[in-house]
C-alpha positions in Angstrom: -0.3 46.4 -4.8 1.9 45.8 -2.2 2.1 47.7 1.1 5.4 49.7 0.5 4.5 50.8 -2.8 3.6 55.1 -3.7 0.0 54.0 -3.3 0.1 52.8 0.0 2.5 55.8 1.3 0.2 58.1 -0.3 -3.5 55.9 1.7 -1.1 56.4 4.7 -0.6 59.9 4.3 -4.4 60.4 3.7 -5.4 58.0 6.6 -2.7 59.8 9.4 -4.3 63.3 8.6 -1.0 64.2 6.8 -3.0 65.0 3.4 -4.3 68.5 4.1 -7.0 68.1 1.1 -8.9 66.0 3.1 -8.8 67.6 6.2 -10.1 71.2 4.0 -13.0 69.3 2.4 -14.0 67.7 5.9 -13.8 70.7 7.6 -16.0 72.3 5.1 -18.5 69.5 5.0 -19.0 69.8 8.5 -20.0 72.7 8.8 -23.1 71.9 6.5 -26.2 69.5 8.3 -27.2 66.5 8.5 -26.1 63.3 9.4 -25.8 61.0 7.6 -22.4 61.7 6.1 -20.1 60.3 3.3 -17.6 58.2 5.4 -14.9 59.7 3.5 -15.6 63.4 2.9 -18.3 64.2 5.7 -20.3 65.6 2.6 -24.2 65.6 4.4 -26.8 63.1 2.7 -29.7 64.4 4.4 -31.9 68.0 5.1 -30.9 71.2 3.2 -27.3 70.5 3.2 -27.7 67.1 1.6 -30.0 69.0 -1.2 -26.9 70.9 -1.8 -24.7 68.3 -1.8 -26.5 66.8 -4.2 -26.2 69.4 -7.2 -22.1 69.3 -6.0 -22.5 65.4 -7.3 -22.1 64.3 -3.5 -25.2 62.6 -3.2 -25.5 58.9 -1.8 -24.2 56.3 -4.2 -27.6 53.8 -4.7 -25.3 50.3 -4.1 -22.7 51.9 -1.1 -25.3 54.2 0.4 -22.4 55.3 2.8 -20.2 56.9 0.5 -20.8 60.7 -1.7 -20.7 59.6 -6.1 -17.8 61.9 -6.0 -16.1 59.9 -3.6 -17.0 56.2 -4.7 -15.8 57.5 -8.2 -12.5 58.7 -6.9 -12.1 55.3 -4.9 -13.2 53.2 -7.6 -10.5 54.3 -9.9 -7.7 54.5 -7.2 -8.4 51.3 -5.2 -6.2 50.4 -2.2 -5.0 51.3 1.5 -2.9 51.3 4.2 -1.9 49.3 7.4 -2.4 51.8 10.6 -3.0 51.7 14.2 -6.9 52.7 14.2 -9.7 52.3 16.9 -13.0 50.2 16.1 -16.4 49.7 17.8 -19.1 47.3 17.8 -22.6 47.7 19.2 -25.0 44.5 19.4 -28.3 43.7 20.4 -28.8 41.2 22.9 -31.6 39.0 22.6 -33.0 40.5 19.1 -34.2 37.1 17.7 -36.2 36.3 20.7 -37.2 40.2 20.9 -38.2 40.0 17.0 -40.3 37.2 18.0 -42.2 38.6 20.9 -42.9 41.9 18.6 -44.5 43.0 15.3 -42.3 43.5 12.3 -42.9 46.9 12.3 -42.1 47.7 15.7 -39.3 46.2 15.3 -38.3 47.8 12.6 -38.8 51.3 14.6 -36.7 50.3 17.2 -34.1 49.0 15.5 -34.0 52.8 13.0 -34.3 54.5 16.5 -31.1 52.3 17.6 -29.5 53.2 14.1 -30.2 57.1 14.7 -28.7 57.3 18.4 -25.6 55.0 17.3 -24.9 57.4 14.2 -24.8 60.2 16.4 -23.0 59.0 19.1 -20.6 58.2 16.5 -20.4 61.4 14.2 -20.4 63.7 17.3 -17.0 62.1 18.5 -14.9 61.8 15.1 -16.1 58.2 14.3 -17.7 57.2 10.7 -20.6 54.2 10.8 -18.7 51.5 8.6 -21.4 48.9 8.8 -24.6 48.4 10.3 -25.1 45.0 10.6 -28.4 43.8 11.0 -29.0 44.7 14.6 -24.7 45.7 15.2 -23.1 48.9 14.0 -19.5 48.8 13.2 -18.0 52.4 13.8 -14.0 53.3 13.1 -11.8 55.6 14.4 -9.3 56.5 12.0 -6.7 59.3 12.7 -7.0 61.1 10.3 -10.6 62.0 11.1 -10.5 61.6 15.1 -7.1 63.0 15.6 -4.1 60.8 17.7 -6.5 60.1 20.8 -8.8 57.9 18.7 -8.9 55.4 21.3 -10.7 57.4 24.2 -12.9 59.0 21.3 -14.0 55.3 20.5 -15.0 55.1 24.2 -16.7 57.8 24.3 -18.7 57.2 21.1 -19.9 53.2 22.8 -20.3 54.9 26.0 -23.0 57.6 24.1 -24.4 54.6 22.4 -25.7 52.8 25.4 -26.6 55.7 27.1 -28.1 56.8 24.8 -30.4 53.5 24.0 -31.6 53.9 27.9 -32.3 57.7 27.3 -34.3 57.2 24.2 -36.0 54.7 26.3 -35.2 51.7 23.8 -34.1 49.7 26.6 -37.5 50.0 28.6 -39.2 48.1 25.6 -36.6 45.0 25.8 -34.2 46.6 23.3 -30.8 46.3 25.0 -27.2 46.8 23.7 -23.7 45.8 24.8 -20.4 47.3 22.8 -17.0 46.5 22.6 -13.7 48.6 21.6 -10.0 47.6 20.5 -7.4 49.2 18.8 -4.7 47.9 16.8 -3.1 47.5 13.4 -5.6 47.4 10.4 -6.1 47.4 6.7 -8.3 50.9 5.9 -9.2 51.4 2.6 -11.3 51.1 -0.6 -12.1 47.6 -1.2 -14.5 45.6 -4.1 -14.4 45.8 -7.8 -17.1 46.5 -10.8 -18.7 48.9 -9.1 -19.2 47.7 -5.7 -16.3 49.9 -3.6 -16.4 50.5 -0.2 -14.2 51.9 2.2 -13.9 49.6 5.4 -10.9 48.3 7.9 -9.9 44.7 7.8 -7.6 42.1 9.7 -7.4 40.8 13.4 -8.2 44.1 15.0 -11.8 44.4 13.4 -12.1 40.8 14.5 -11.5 41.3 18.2 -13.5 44.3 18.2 -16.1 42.3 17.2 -15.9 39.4 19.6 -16.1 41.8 22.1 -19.0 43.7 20.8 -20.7 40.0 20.6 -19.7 39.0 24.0 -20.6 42.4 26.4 -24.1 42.1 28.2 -26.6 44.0 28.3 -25.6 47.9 29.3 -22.0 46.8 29.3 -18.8 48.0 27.7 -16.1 45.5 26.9 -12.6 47.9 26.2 -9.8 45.9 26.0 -6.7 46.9 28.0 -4.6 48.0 24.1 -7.6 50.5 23.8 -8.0 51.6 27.7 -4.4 52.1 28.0 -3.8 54.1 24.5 -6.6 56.0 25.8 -4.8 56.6 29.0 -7.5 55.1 31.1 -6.3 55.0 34.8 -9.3 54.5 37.0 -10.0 51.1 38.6 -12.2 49.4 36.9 -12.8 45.8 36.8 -11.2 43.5 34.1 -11.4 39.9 33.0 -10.4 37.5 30.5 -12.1 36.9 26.9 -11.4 34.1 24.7 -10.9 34.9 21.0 -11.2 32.4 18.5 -7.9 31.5 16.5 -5.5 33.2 19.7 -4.3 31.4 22.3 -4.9 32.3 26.1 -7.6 35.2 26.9 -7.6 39.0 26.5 -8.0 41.2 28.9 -10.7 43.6 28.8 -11.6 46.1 31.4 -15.6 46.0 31.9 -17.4 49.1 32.2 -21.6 48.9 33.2 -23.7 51.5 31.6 -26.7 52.7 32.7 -26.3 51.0 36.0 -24.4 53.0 38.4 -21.5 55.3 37.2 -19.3 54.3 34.3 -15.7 54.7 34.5 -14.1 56.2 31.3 -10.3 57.4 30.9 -9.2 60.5 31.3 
């Protein structure tokens, strides 16, 4: 499939919002509780609302526990995407090997769910849906169509509410510390896999710098780089350096925002 063909127009259409199916079924999902959600319909996995989205065949699919059967069927049979300007974040652990090791398995394991729980909230409460999590990382996007036009200041917001939210929770007391990074750019969003074994993720360069960032903050620190702080219309001074990304030459700027210590600049 190529990425002027009806199939793409019609991903775009459903990834810029301009699909008002999507936007009705969202809407009405939403309204139901809990998070976890289906990344694609909101549709609720857990509590009362996810017993009722269960007989509405929206339950969890077993293999791509991220995405409603309704959904992964509908994707599975009508594979594909569309390129689009989108906004991603990635939250790390720092230090979790030599935490790991300093700590039973099963503490661990409790921190790490705690972590998972305050990251999926940050993220559902500002229009974001968890794409990954990655071990000890969470990759969250921030697709138009779901966050609206400002999705770069939502992605802020969402990494800002992660780290403050690990020291509220009180994860970063016991040695569990996070750093995040954001970009926005040009991606490919849509269903990807084959034989059953469809998800729906973002690809290209802009996932990858996200994540260099993401691997690269400190502890309590935000890496945005200018492309998101400036579509967000971020204007307070704030301090900025250089980060090197594999496979690009020179540095890219990133504005450097400490969380948790002292008071974090965020755009307007």
């Amino acid at each position: 499939m190529t990425l002027d063909d009806p199939a793409s127009a019609q991903w775009r259409a459903l990834l810029t919002g301009e699909d008002p199916s999507l936007l009705k079924v969202r809407s009405l999902w939403k309204r139901v509780p809990s998070a976890p959600r289906c990344k694609v319909c909101a549709s609720p996995f857990h509590g009362v609302g996810g017993a009722a989205a269960r007989l509405m065949w929206h339950g969890p699919v077993q293999d791509n526990p991220l995405l409603c059967k309704a959904c992964f069927g509908h994707l599975a049979n009508f594979p594909g995407g569309a390129e689009l300007e989108i906004s991603i974040v990635f939250a790390d652990v720092r230090g979790s090997t030599g935490l790991a090791e300093r700590i039973s398995a099963a503490r661990y394991r409790g921190l790490l769910q705690e972590y998972y729980r305050v990251a999926a909230t940050a993220v559902d409460h500002n229009g974001g849906i968890v794409d990954k999590f990655l071990g000890d990382g969470v990759m969250a996007l921030f697709i138009p169509v779901i966050a609206g036009e400002n999705h770069a200041a939502r992605a802020i917001r969402a990494a800002t509410a992660i780290l403050e939210g690990v020291d509220r929770s009180g994860l970063s007391e016991q040695g569990f510390r996070v750093g995040a990074g954001v970009h926005t750019g040009e991606a490919f969003v849509g269903a990807i896999g084959s034989e059953g074994k469809i998800d729906f993720t973002a690809l290209g360069d802009s996932v990858n710098v996200a994540a260099r960032l993401g691997s690269v903050a400190g502890p309590g620190e935000l890496l945005v780089s200018r492309d998101s702080w400036s579509r967000a219309d971020g204007t307070a001074d704030v301090a900025a350096r250089q980060v090197e990304i594999a496979g690009r030459s020179g540095g890219l700027e990133v504005v450097a925002i400490p969380i948790g210590r002292g008071t974090a600049a965020s755009p307007s």
